[in-house]
LUMBAMI-479390 format. One record per residue (C-alpha): z, y, x. Coordinates in Angstrom, 1 decimal, decimal comma. Each point is the difference from the previous one (the first is absolute). Example, Ala and Ser with C-alpha at 12.3 -4.5 7.8 and 13.67 -1.06 7.14 Angstrom:
REM residues 2
7,8 -4,5 12,3
-0,7 3,4 1,4
***
This chain:
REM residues 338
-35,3 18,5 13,8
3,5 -1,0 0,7
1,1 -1,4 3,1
2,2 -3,0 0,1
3,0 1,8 1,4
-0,5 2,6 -2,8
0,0 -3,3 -2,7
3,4 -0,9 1,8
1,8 2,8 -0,2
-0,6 0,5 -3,8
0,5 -3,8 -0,3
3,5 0,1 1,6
0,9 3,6 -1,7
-1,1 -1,3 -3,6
2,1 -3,4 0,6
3,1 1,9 0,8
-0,6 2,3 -3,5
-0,6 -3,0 -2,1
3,0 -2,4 1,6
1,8 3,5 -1,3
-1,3 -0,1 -3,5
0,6 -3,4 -0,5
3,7 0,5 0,7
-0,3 2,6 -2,4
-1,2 -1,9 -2,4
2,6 -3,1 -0,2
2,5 2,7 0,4
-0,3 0,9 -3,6
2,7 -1,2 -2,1
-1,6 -1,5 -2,2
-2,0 -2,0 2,6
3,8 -0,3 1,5
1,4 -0,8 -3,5
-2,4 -2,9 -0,4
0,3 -1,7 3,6
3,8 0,2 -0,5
-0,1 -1,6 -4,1
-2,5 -3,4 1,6
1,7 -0,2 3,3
4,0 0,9 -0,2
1,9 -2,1 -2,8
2,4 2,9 -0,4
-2,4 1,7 -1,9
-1,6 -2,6 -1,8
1,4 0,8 -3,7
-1,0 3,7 0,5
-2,9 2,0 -1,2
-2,7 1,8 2,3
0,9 3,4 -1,4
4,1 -0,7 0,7
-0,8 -1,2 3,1
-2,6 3,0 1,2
2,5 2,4 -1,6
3,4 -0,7 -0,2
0,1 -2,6 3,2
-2,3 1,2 2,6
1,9 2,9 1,8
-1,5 3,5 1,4
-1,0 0,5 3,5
-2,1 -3,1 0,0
-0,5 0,1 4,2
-4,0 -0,8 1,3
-0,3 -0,5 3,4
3,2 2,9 0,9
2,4 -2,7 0,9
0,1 -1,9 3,3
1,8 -3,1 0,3
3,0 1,2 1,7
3,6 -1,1 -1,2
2,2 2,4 -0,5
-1,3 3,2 -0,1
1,2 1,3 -3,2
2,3 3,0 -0,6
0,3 0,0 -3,4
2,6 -2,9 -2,3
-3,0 -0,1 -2,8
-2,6 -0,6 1,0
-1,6 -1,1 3,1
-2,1 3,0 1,8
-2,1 0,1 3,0
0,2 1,4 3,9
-3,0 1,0 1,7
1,1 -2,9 2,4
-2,3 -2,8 0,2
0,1 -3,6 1,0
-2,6 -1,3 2,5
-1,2 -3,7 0,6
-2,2 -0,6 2,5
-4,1 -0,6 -1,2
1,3 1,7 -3,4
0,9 3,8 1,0
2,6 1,6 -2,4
0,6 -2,2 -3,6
0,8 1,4 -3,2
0,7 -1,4 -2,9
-3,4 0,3 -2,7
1,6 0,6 -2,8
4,4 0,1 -0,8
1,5 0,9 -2,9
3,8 -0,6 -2,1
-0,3 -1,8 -3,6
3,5 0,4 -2,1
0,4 -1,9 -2,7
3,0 -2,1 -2,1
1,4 -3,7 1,6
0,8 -2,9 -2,5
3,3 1,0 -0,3
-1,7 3,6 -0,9
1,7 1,7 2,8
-2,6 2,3 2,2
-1,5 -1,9 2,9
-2,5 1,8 2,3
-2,6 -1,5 1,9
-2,0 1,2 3,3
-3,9 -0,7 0,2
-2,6 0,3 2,3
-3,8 -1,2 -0,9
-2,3 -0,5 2,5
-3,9 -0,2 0,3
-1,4 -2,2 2,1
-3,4 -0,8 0,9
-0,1 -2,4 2,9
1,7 -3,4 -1,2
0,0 -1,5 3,4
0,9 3,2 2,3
0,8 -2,1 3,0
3,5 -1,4 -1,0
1,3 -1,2 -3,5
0,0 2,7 -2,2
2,7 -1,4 -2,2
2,3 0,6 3,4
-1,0 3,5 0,0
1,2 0,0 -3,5
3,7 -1,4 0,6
0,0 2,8 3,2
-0,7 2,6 -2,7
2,5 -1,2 -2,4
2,7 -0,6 2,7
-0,4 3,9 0,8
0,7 0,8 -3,4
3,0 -1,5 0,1
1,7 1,3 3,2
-1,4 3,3 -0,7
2,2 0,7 -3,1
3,2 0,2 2,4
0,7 3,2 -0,1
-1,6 0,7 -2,8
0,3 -2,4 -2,7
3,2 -1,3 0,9
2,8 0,3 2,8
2,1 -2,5 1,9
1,7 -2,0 -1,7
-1,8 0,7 -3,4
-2,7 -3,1 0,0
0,6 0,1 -3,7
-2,3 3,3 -0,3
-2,9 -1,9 2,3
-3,5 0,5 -2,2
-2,3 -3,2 -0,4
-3,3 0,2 1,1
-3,6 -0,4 -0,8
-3,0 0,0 2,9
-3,1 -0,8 -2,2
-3,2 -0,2 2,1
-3,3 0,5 -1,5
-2,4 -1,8 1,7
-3,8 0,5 -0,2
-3,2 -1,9 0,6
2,4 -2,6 0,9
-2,0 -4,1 0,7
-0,7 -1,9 -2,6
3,4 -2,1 0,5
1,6 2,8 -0,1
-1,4 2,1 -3,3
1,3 0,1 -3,4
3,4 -0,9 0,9
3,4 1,5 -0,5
2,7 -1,5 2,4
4,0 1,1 0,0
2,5 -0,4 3,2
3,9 0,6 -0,7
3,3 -1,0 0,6
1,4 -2,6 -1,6
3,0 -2,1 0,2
-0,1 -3,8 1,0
3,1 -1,8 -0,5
0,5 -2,4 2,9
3,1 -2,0 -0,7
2,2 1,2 -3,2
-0,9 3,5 -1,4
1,8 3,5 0,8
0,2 2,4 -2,9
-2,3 2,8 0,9
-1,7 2,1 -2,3
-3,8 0,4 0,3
0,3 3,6 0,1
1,9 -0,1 3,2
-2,6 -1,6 2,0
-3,2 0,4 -1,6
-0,9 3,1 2,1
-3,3 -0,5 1,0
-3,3 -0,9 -1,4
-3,5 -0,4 1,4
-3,2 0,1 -2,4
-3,6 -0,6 1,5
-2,7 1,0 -2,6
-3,3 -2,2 1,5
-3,4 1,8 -1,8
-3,0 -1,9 0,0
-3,6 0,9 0,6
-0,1 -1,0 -3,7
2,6 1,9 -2,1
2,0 -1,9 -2,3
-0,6 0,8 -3,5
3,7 0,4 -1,0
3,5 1,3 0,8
0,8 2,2 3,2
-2,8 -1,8 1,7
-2,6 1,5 -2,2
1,3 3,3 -0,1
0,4 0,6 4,2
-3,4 -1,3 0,5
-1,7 2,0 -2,7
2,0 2,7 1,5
-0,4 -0,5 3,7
-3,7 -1,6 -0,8
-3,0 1,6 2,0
-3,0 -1,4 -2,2
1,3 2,2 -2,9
0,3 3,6 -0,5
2,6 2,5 -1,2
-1,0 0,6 -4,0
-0,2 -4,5 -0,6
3,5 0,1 1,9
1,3 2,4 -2,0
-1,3 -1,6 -3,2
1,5 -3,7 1,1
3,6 2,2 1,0
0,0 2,0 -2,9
-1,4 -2,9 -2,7
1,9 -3,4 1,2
3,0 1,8 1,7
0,8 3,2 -1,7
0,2 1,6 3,3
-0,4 4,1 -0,6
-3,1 1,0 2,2
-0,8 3,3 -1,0
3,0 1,8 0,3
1,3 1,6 3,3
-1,6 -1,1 3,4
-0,7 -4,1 -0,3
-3,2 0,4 -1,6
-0,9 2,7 2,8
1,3 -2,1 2,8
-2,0 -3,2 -1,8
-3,2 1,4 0,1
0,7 1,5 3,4
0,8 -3,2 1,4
-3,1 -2,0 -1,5
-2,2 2,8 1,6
1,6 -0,4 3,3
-0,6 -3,8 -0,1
-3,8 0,9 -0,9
-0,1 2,3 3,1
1,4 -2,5 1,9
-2,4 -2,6 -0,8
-2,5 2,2 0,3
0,8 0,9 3,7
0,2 -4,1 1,3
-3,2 0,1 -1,7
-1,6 3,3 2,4
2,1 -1,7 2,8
-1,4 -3,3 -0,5
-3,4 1,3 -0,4
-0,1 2,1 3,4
1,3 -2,7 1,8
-2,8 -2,3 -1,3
-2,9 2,7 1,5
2,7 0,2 3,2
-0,5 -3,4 0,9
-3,9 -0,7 -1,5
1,4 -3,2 -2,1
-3,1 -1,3 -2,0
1,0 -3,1 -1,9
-2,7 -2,6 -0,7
0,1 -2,8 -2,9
1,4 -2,9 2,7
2,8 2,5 1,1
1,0 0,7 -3,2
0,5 -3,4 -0,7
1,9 -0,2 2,8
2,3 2,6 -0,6
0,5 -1,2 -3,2
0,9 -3,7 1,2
2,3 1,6 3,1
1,5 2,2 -2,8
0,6 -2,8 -2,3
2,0 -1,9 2,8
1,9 3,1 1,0
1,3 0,2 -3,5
0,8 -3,8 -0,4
1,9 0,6 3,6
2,0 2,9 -1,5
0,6 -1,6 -3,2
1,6 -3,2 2,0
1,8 2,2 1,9
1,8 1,7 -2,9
0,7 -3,2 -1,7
1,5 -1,3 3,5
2,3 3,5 0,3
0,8 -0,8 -3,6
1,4 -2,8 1,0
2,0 1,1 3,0
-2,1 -1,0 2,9
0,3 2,1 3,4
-3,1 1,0 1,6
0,4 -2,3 2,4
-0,7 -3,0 -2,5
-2,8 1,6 -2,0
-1,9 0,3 3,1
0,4 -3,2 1,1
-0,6 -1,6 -3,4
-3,2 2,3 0,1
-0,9 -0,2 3,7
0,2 3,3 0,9
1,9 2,2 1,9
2,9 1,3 -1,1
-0,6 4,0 1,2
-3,4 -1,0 -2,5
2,6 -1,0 -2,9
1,9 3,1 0,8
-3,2 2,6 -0,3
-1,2 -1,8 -3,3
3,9 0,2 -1,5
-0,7 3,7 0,9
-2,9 0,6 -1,6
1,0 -1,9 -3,4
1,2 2,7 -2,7
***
């Protein structure tokens, strides 16, 4: 019989080795190819294979890069350090997943974009996430001094793309693509700048439900990142409706690995949540379980008006007044929302 520590240990070990394969995973180009074709306009009138082949770069970087400006060495391409950049609560960061995509501008000249994709499974971590974003696309833009361009070349600065994945996201939340850039508001007369010249950065959030969407980008992360399915019926959606290649090489290997981790994983809260129920003796009559289910019931109605209220720019402070609660309550229930 394992103990509950034993249960931990394999819980924690196993989460670490599938948050690895899942990087993996959306690290294949073609994965890669079509995030970049629904979510970046530059490669809009492109096909998948162009974009997995001709525009996606080598030395696509999981988890190898830290988000420290300026460490490069090489004029290239941007490389790594072993340095790493600590904030407090979060221990060293790294960028999930970065990667270069070349391809031809409208005035077929080459143009060369730097992109970082990022998996995320908590929606509300404690802070907006969509500020976390603009941190990580900000870094990519100071990092390339040095590398991508010298003082005073601003001509040779890259554009950017942060595109966050973001799973088991509230129902306010899911089935939604939304886009952050730069753009140019004219205040009083107009100064002739080209696009190009400011359009440096771009944000994309990619919002899947607990229901996948049937179509587009949104159907193919959440059959591919999807728990309730396993590796052969999400190879036969990838390969069938989006002429992804799944046998060849390593994805289909680090597919199935992945959806076997995810079992174990479930598997384990299951053992965990099992010994704690002997642990503490809980034996559930018909009148608790009602009760559970109607304290439940409210919880998620509480949750669900908090996400609407954070949708709509409310601090903490106001949700828990307009819900009569304290606002270190609010704070642990934004926590514990993913």
């Amino acid at each position: 019989m394992k103990t509950e520590l034993a249960v931990d240990l394999a819980l924690s070990a196993r989460k670490i080795q599938y948050d690895e394969h899942v990087k993996r995973v959306l690290a294949n180009r073609y994965i890669l190819a079509w995030i970049l074709h629904e979510t970046a306009d530059e490669f809009r009138g492109l096909s998948i294979p162009k974009i997995a082949v001709d525009c996606i770069q080598e030395g696509i970087e999981i988890s190898e890069c830290p988000l420290v400006p300026g460490q490069a060495n090489t004029p290239d391409r941007i490389t790594c350090d072993n340095t790493e950049d600590k904030v407090p609560g979060e221990g060293a960061i790294f960028y999930d997943i970065r990667f270069h995509a070349r391809l031809m501008d409208d005035r077929n000249l080459p143009m060369k974009l730097l992109v970082n994709v990022e998996g995320q499974k908590n929606y509300y971590p404690g802070y907006p996430l969509v500020t976390r974003g603009v941190f990580h696309g900000a870094r990519m833009i100071s990092s390339q001094l040095g590398t991508e361009f010298r003082i005073p070349d601003y001509r040779s600065l890259r554009k950017v793309y942060s595109i966050w994945i973001c799973m088991n996201t509230p129902k306010a939340a899911g089935n939604a693509i939304s886009r952050y850039r730069l753009t140019k508001e004219d205040l009083i007369g107009s100064m002739p700048v080209k696009q190009a010249d400011y359009d440096k950065l771009c944000l994309v959030f990619i919002g899947l439900g607990k229901n996948p969407s049937k179509e587009g980008i949104l159907r193919l992360l959440g059959v591919l990142l999807s728990q309730d399915m396993d590796a052969a019926e999400k190879q036969q959606i990838l390969a069938n409706e989006f002429d992804i290649p799944v046998e060849q090489g390593t994805f289909g290997e680090e597919l199935n690995q992945m959806c076997n981790l995810s079992d174990y994983v479930e598997q384990c809260g299951i053992e965990k949540g099992i010994l704690m129920g002997r642990k503490e003796g809980l034996q559930t009559g018909r009148l608790e379980g009602r009760q559970i289910g109607q304290q439940e019931g409210r919880q998620e109605r509480t949750n669900e008006l908090i996400v609407k209220k954070l949708a709509r720019g409310k601090t903490v402070e106001e949700i828990a007044d307009a819900l009569e609660e304290e606002p270190d309550t609010i704070r642990g229930l934004i926590a514990s929302l993913s």
